[in-house]
C-alpha positions as CSV (number, residue, x, y, z in Angstrom):
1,X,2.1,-50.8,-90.6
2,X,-0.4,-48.0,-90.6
3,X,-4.0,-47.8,-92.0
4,X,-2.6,-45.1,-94.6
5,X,-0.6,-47.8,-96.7
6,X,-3.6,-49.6,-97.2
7,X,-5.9,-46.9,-98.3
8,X,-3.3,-45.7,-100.4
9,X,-2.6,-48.7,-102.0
10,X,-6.7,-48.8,-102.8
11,X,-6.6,-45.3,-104.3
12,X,-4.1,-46.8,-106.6
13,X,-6.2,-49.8,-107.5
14,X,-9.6,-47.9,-108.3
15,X,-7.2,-45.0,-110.5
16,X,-5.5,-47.8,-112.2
17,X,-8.5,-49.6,-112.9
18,X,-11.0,-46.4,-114.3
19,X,-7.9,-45.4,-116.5
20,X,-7.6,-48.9,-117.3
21,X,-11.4,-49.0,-118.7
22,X,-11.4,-45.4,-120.5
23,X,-7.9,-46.3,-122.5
24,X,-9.9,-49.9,-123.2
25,X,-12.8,-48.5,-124.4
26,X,-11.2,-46.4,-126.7
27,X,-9.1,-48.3,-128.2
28,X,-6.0,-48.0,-127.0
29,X,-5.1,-51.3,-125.5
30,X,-1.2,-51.1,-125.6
31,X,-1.4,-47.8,-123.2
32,X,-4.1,-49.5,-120.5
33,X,-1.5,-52.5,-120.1
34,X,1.0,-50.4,-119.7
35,X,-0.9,-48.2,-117.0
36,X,-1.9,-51.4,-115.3
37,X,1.7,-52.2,-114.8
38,X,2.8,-49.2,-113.7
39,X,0.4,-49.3,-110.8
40,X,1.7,-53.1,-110.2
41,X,5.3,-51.6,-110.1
42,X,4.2,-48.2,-107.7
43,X,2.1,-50.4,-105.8
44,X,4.6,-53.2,-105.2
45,X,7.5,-50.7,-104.2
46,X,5.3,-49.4,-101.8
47,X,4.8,-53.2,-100.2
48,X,9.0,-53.9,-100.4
49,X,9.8,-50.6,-98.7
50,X,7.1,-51.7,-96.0
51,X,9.2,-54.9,-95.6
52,X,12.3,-53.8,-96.1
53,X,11.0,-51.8,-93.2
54,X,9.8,-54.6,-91.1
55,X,12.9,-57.0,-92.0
56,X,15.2,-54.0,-90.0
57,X,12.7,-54.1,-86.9
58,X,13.1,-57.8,-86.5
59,X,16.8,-57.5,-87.4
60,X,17.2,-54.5,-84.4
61,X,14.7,-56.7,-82.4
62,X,17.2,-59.5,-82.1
63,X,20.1,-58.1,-82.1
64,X,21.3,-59.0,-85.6
């Protein structure tokens, strides 16, 4: 696992958050839940692939 993933995964957290707040404040409440769970969804195919990942090292690792 490299440093990247984790600033990238930050990056994503402070853009989903400041769009979060501007659609909030005006008004539009539907679009700032939606945003929110894109970000959940990018964010959390980011962490599978990183397993995924990790489940085929340990799998080549012993010989599975």
């Amino acid at each position: 696992m490299d440093i990247d993933l984790i600033f990238k995964i930050a990056a994503i957290g402070i853009l989903v958050s400041v769009l979060n707040q501007v659609l909030v404040r005006s008004g539009r409440d539907e679009q700032a839940t939606m945003t929110t769970l894109a970000g959940l969804v990018v964010v959390l195919m980011m962490v599978v692939r990183e397993i995924s990942d990790l489940f085929l090292l340990v799998k080549s690792l012993f010989g599975l």
